[in-house]
C-alpha positions as CSV (number, residue, x, y, z in Angstrom):
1,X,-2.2,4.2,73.0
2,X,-1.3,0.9,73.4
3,X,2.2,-0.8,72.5
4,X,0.4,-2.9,69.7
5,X,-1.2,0.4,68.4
6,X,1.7,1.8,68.1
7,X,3.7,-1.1,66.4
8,X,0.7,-1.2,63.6
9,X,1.3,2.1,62.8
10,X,5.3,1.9,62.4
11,X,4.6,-1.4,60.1
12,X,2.1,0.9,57.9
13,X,4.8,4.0,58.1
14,X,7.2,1.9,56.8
15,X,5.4,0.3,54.0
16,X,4.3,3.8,52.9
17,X,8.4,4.5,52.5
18,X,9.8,4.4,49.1
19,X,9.1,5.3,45.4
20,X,5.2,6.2,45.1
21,X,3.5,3.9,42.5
22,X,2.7,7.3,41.0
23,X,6.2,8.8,40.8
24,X,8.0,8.1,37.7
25,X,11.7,6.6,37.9
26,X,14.2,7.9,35.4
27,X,14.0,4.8,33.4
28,X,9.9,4.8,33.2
29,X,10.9,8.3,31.4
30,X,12.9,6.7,28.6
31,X,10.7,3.8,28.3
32,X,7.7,6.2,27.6
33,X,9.8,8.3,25.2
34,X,11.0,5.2,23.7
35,X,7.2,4.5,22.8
36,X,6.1,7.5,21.7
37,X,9.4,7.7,19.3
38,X,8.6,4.1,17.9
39,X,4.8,5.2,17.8
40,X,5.8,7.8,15.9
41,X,8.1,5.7,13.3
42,X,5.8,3.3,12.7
43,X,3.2,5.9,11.8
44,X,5.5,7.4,9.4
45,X,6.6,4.3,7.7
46,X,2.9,3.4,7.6
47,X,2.2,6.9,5.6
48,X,5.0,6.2,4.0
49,X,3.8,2.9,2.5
50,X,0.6,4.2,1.9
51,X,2.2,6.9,-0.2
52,X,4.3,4.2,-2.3
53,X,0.5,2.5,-2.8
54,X,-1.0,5.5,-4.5
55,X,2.3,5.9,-6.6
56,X,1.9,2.5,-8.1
57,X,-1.3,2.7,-8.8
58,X,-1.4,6.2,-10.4
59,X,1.4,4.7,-12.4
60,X,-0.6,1.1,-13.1
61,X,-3.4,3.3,-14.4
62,X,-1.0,5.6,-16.2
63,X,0.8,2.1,-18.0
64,X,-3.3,0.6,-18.7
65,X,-4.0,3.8,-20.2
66,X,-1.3,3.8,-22.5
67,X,-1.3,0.3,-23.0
68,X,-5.3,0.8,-24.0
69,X,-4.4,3.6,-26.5
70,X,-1.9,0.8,-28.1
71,X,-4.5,-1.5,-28.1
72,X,-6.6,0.7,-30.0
73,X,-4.5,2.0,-32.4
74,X,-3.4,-1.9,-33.4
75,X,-6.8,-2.6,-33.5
76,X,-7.3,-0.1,-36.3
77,X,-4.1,-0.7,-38.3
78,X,-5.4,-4.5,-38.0
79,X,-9.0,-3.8,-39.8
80,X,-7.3,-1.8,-42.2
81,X,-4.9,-4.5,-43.4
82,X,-7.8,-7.2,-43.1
83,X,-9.5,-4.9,-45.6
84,X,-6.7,-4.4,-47.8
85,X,-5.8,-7.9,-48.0
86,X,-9.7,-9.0,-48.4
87,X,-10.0,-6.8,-51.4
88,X,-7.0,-8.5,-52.8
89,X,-8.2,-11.5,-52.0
90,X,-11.5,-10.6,-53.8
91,X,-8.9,-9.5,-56.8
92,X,-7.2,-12.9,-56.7
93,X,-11.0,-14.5,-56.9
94,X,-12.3,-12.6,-59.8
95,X,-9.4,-13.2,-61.7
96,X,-9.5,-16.8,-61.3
97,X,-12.9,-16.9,-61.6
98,X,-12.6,-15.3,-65.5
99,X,-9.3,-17.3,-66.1
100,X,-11.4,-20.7,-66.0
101,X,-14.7,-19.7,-67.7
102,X,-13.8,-20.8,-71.5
Protein backbone atom coordinates (compact mmCIF):
# COMPACT_ATOMS: atom_id res chain seq x y z
CA UNK A 1 0.00 0.00 0.00
CA UNK A 2 1.19 3.02 -1.01
CA UNK A 3 1.54 6.37 1.19
CA UNK A 4 -1.29 8.08 -0.86
CA UNK A 5 -3.43 4.93 -0.40
CA UNK A 6 -3.15 5.08 2.89
CA UNK A 7 -3.80 8.99 3.38
CA UNK A 8 -7.19 8.45 1.22
CA UNK A 9 -8.31 6.14 3.56
CA UNK A 10 -7.58 8.17 6.87
CA UNK A 11 -9.42 11.28 5.06
CA UNK A 12 -12.54 8.86 4.42
CA UNK A 13 -12.15 7.37 8.21
CA UNK A 14 -12.36 10.55 9.43
CA UNK A 15 -15.28 11.87 7.55
CA UNK A 16 -17.20 8.70 8.63
CA UNK A 17 -16.53 10.10 12.47
CA UNK A 18 -19.34 11.70 14.23
CA UNK A 19 -23.18 11.62 14.68
CA UNK A 20 -24.71 9.21 11.82
CA UNK A 21 -27.22 11.07 9.66
CA UNK A 22 -29.44 8.27 11.01
CA UNK A 23 -28.89 8.64 14.72
CA UNK A 24 -31.18 10.81 16.41
CA UNK A 25 -29.80 13.75 18.76
CA UNK A 26 -31.67 14.49 21.90
CA UNK A 27 -33.08 17.51 20.51
CA UNK A 28 -34.45 15.75 17.07
CA UNK A 29 -36.42 13.71 19.97
CA UNK A 30 -38.26 16.71 21.35
CA UNK A 31 -38.75 18.28 18.12
CA UNK A 32 -40.54 15.05 16.85
CA UNK A 33 -42.54 14.95 20.10
CA UNK A 34 -43.17 18.50 19.85
CA UNK A 35 -44.98 17.57 16.39
CA UNK A 36 -46.87 14.87 17.10
CA UNK A 37 -48.23 16.87 20.40
CA UNK A 38 -49.19 19.95 18.18
CA UNK A 39 -50.49 17.27 15.50
CA UNK A 40 -52.43 16.04 17.99
CA UNK A 41 -53.94 19.56 19.29
CA UNK A 42 -54.74 20.77 16.24
CA UNK A 43 -56.76 17.59 15.50
CA UNK A 44 -58.61 17.97 18.62
CA UNK A 45 -59.47 21.65 18.25
CA UNK A 46 -60.49 20.69 14.69
CA UNK A 47 -63.04 17.94 16.16
CA UNK A 48 -63.73 20.33 18.47
CA UNK A 49 -64.95 22.94 16.04
CA UNK A 50 -66.61 20.56 14.12
CA UNK A 51 -68.53 19.61 17.16
CA UNK A 52 -69.52 23.38 17.85
CA UNK A 53 -70.80 23.25 13.92
CA UNK A 54 -73.29 20.42 14.43
CA UNK A 55 -74.46 22.18 17.80
CA UNK A 56 -75.48 25.34 16.02
CA UNK A 57 -77.03 23.91 13.48
CA UNK A 58 -79.08 21.30 15.40
CA UNK A 59 -79.98 24.38 17.41
CA UNK A 60 -80.67 26.78 14.01
CA UNK A 61 -83.00 23.90 12.96
CA UNK A 62 -84.46 23.52 16.44
CA UNK A 63 -85.07 27.85 16.43
CA UNK A 64 -86.62 27.50 12.38
CA UNK A 65 -88.78 24.81 13.62
CA UNK A 66 -90.17 26.68 16.25
CA UNK A 67 -90.08 29.79 14.60
CA UNK A 68 -92.27 27.83 11.67
CA UNK A 69 -94.86 26.53 14.26
CA UNK A 70 -95.21 30.44 15.22
CA UNK A 71 -95.60 31.24 11.89
CA UNK A 72 -98.28 28.95 11.49
CA UNK A 73 -100.16 29.45 14.28
CA UNK A 74 -100.26 33.53 13.45
CA UNK A 75 -101.13 32.61 10.23
CA UNK A 76 -104.32 31.03 11.56
CA UNK A 77 -105.24 33.52 14.29
CA UNK A 78 -104.67 36.12 11.22
CA UNK A 79 -107.57 34.38 8.82
CA UNK A 80 -109.66 34.10 11.68
CA UNK A 81 -109.74 37.77 12.57
CA UNK A 82 -109.80 38.69 8.66
CA UNK A 83 -112.98 36.60 8.83
CA UNK A 84 -114.45 38.09 11.78
CA UNK A 85 -113.78 41.50 10.80
CA UNK A 86 -115.13 40.81 7.02
CA UNK A 87 -118.34 39.60 8.33
CA UNK A 88 -118.63 42.79 10.33
CA UNK A 89 -117.73 44.58 7.64
CA UNK A 90 -120.52 42.76 5.59
CA UNK A 91 -122.77 43.82 8.80
CA UNK A 92 -121.64 47.48 8.49
CA UNK A 93 -122.67 47.16 4.56
CA UNK A 94 -126.09 45.76 4.95
CA UNK A 95 -126.94 48.10 7.41
CA UNK A 96 -126.01 51.01 5.39
CA UNK A 97 -127.25 49.60 2.51
CA UNK A 98 -131.16 49.52 4.21
CA UNK A 99 -130.44 52.76 6.08
CA UNK A 100 -130.45 54.76 2.63
CA UNK A 101 -133.11 52.82 0.58
CA UNK A 102 -136.28 55.20 1.44
Amino acid sequence: MSTEDREDREQRTERRRGPSTYTLSFGGIIAVAGLAASGVATYNAVQNDIASLKRGELYQERTNERLSDEIKSIRVEQRETMREFNEKLDRIIDQWARGRKP
